[in-house]
N, C-alpha and C positions, 0 to 999 in steps of 0.2 A: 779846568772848567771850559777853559777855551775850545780841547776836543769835543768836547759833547755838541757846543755849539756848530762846529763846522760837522759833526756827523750828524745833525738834524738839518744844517742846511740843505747836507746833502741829498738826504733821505727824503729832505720836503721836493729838493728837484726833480728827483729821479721819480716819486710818485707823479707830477706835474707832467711829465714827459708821457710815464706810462698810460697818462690821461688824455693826454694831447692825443697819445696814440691809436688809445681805444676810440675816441672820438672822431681820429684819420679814418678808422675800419667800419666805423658807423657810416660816416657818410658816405664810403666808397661804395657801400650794398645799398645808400639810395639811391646811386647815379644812375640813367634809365641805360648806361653800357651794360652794367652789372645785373641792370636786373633781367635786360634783353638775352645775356649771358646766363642767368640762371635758370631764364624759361625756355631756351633754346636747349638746355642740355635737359630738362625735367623732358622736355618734349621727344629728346634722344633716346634717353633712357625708359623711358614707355612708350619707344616704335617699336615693336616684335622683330618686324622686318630690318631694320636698320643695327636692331643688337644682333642678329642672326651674321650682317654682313659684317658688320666688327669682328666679330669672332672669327669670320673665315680669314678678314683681312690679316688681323692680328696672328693667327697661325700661319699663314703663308710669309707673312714677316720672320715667323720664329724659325720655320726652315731655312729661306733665304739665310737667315743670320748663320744657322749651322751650317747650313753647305758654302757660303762664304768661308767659314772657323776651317770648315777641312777642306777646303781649295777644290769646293765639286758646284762651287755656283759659275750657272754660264748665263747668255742671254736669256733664254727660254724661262729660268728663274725669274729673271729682274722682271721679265715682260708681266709672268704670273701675278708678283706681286705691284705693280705698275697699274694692270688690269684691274684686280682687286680692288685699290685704292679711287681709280677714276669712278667706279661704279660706284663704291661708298658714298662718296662726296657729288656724286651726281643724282643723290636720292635731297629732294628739296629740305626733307629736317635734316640734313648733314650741313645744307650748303648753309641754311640758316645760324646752324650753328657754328660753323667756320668763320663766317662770317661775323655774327656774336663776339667769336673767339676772338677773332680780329683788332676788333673794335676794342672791345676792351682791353687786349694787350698794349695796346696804342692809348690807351687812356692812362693806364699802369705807367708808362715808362713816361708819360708827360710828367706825371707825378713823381717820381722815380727824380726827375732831372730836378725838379721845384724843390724837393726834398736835400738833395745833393749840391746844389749850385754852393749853400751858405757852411756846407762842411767841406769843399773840396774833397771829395770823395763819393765813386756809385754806391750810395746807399743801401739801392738794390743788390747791388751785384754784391759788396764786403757783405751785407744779413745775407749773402745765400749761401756761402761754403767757404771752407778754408784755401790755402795753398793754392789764390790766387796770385799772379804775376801782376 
């Protein structure tokens, strides 16, 4: 009878946690980092101009990456996509948004640390993948 009682106890924590948690995720999308974050990329994602330059960016990355794989990348490459990138982010919804980006990554990892201090352990960093060192 005893088991039953410690798998409810446990069950009752574990639902308490996943509530805690949903409640973490609540308020995180009301923080004005997050929400600066969300209308900075809404604003990204319907500039014509700005998805136009992504896309070239992002291809010129994807070459760079294969001519780096077959050892045919030289300056001239890195410059292209060097180029590509400053113009990107020189267009003001980029920089808005980088910035955004910023901001709320810097907000994540306060959290991150406030999260982790009382488990000895990055929280963030062991929830994001295995066969860390």
């Amino acid at each position: 009878m005893s088991i039953d009682a410690d798998v409810d106890v446990e069950a009752t924590g574990t639902d308490q946690v996943e509530a805690l948690a949903a409640d973490l995720g609540d308020a995180i999308s009301e923080l004005p980092a997050y929400q600066r974050f969300e209308s900075a990329k809404a604003a990204v994602e319907a500039d014509e101009e700005a998805q136009e330059k992504i896309s070239e960016f992002q291809q010129l990355r994807q070459e760079f990456a294969f001519a780096r794989q077959t050892g045919q990348a030289d300056d001239d490459t890195v410059e292209k996509v060097q180029a590509a990138q400053r113009e990107l982010h020189s267009m003001p919804v980029m920089q808005e948004y980088v910035e955004a980006q910023d901001e709320l990554q810097e907000r994540l990892e306060a959290l991150n640390e406030a999260i982790s201090e009382p488990l000895a352990v990055d929280f963030g960093g062991e929830a994001g993948g295995c066969c860390q060192d």
